[in-house]
N, C-alpha and C positions, 0 to 999 in steps of 0.2 A: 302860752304854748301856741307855734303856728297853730294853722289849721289843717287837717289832717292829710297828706299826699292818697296814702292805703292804711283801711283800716278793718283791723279784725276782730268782731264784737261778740263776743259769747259766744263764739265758734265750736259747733263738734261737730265730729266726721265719724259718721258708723259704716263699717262696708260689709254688705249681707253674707251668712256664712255661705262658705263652698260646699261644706256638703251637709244632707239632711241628717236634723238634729245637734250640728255644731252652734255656738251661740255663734252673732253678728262679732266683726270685731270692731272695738272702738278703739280706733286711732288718734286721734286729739281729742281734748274735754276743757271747755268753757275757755278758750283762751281769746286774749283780749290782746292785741299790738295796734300801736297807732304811730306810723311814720308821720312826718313831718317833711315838706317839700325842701329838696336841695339835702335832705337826713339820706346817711346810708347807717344799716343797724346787722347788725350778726346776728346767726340764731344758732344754736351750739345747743348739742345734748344727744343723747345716749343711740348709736343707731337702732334704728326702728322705730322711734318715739312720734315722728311725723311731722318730721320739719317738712320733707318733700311732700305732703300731703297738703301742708298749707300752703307750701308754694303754686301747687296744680289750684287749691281753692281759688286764691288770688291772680288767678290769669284764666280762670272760670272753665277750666277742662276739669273740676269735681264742683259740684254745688256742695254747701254745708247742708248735714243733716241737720241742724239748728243753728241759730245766729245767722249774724250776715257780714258780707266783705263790701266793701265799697273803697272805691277809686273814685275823688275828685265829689264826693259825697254822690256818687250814682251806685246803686245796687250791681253786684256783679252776680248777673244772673244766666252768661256764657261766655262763652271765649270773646276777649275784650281785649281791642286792636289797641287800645291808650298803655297794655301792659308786656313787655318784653322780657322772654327768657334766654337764660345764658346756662349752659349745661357742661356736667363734666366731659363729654366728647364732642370735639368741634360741629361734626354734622355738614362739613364742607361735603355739595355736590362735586365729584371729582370730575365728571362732564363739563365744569365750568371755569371760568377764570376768578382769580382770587377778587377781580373785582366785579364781576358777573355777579358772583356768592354775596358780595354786600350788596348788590343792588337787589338782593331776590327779595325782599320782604315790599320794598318800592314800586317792583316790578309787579307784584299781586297784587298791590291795591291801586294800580293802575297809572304809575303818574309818569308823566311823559320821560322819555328816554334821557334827554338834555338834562333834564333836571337829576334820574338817578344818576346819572354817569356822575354828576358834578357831587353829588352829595357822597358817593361814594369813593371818589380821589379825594375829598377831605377828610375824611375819617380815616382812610387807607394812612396817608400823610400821619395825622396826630398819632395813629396807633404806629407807627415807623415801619410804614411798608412803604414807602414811597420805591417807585424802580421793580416793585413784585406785581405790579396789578394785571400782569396780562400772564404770569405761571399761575400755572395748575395746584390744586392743594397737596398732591403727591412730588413738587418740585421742595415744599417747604417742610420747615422741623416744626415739632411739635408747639412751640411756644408759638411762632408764626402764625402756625395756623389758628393758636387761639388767640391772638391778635385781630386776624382775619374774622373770628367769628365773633366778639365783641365789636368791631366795625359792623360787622352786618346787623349785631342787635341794636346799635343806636342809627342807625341810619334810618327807619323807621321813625325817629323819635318819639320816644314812649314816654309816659309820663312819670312812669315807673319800670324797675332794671328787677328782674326774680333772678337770681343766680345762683344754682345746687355748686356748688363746688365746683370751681370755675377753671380752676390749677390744681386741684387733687393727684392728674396724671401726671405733673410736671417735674422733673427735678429738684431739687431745693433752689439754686442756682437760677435757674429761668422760671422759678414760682415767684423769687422776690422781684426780678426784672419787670417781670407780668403783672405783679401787683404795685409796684410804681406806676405804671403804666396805667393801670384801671384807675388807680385814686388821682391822678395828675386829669386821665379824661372827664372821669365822672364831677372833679370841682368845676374845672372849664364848660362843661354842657351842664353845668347845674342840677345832676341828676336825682334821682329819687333810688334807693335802691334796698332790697332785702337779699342778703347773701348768707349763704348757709355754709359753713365751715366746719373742721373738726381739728382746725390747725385752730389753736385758742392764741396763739400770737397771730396770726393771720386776724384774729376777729378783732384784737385790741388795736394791731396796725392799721386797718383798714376804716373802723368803723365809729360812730359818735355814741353809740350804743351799742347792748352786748344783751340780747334777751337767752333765757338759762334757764331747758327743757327738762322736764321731769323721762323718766322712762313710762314707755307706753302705758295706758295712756297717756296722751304727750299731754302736758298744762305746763305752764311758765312759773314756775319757782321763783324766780330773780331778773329782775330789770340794773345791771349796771350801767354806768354812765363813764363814758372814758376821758376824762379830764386830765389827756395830754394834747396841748395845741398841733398844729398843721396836720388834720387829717389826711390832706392832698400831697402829704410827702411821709409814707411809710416807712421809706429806709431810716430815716430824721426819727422816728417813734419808736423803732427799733432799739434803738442806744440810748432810752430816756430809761434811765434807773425805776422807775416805778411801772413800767412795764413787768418785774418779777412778782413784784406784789398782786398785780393783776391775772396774772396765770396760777398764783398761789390760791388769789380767792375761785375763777374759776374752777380749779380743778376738786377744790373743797365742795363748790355748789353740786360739781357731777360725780364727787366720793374716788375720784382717781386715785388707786394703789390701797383703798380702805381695804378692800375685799382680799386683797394678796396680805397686807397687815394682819386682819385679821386671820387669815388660815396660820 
């Protein structure tokens, strides 16, 4: 097995009660993920259970109440510039131009202008904004803009990609567009990434693994492994026959439609 890109090792996360006399609550318990560099890996399970809580651990805006996370075998023990997130809502400053917006991550850690602008018209480019880089994010649609905000999150280049649900808002239609798009960038930049989903074909298309959350407390039940070829071309994974089998065992691990069966 490579060597680890982010790794989360006997991870738990308690957050103090709200009010006196409630217990703490514990959000994840002992979980353990280890990406591998150039891996992108899904995390699927039940809302609430705390996917987004490990993703805040691993970009170090939560510490673990026990365990530890590390990026690149260094301890993540605060917000850590080697780790970039990609969120359900674009977060474009509308003050700025679409390619203003990629450069903002550039532009705070200081590196010369020549260099963001340049770094920023090629990523505009591979994500197919070429010709938008000087509209506003209120000139573009929905999917654009999350275009635009996956260019800003690699323009940084991070070591590693955190992504809550990245097309959740998106239509069906311009989810799958979006997600060609991310898997075609993410092989070319040779990314690292942990993507969190609740589309369970979105996790098979997308990813080389598929980690499968218990309900809160969140722990990992199931590591699959997706052994259909070209990660980097989803729509191609989509029409492979054992993609049904794979959303079968899914949905088995998260008890989908047990509960309606049963009543």
């Amino acid at each position: 097995m490579p060597e680890a890109r982010i790794e989360f090792r006997n991870v738990t996360k308690r957050f103090p009660a709200k009010g006196r006399g409630e217990p703490d609550v514990l959000a994840v318990r002992n979980v353990t993920i280890s990406i591998a560099d150039g891996e992108v890996v899904a995390l699927i399970g039940p809302s609430g259970c705390g996917k987004s809580t490990l993703l805040n651990m691993g970009s170090g805006l939560y510490l673990p109440t026990e365990g530890t996370v590390e990026v690149d075998g260094t301890r993540v023990d605060g917000p850590n510039r080697h780790v970039a997130f990609m969120l359900q809502k674009d977060l474009l400053l509308p003050w700025r131009s679409i390619r203003e917006n990629a450069e903002l991550g550039l532009e705070i850690r200081g590196a010369p202008a020549a260099e963001r602008r340049e770094r920023a018209m090629s990523l505009l480019a591979k994500c197919h904004l070429s010709g938008f880089e000087h509209h506003y994010p209120h000139q573009l649609s929905g999917g654009m803009r999350q275009r635009a905000a996956l260019a800003r999150t690699l323009a940084v280049d991070p070591a590693v990609l955190l992504m809550d649900e990245p097309f959740s808002a998106l239509d069906a239609q311009t989810k799958m567009v979006l997600q060609q798009d991310l898997a075609e960038t993410l092989a070319a930049e040779r990314k690292t990434a942990l993507l969190i989903t609740h589309d369970l074909v979105e996790s098979i298309a997308l990813s080389d693994r598929v980690y499968v959350m218990s309900e809160r407390p969140g722990t990992i039940i199931e590591e699959i492994v997706i052994e259909i070829p070209g990660r980097e071309d989803p729509m191609r994974r989509r029409r492979d026959p054992r993609v049904g089998a794979y959303v079968a065992e899914l949905m088995s691990l998260l008890h989908v439609g047990e509960r309606k069966e049963a009543a």
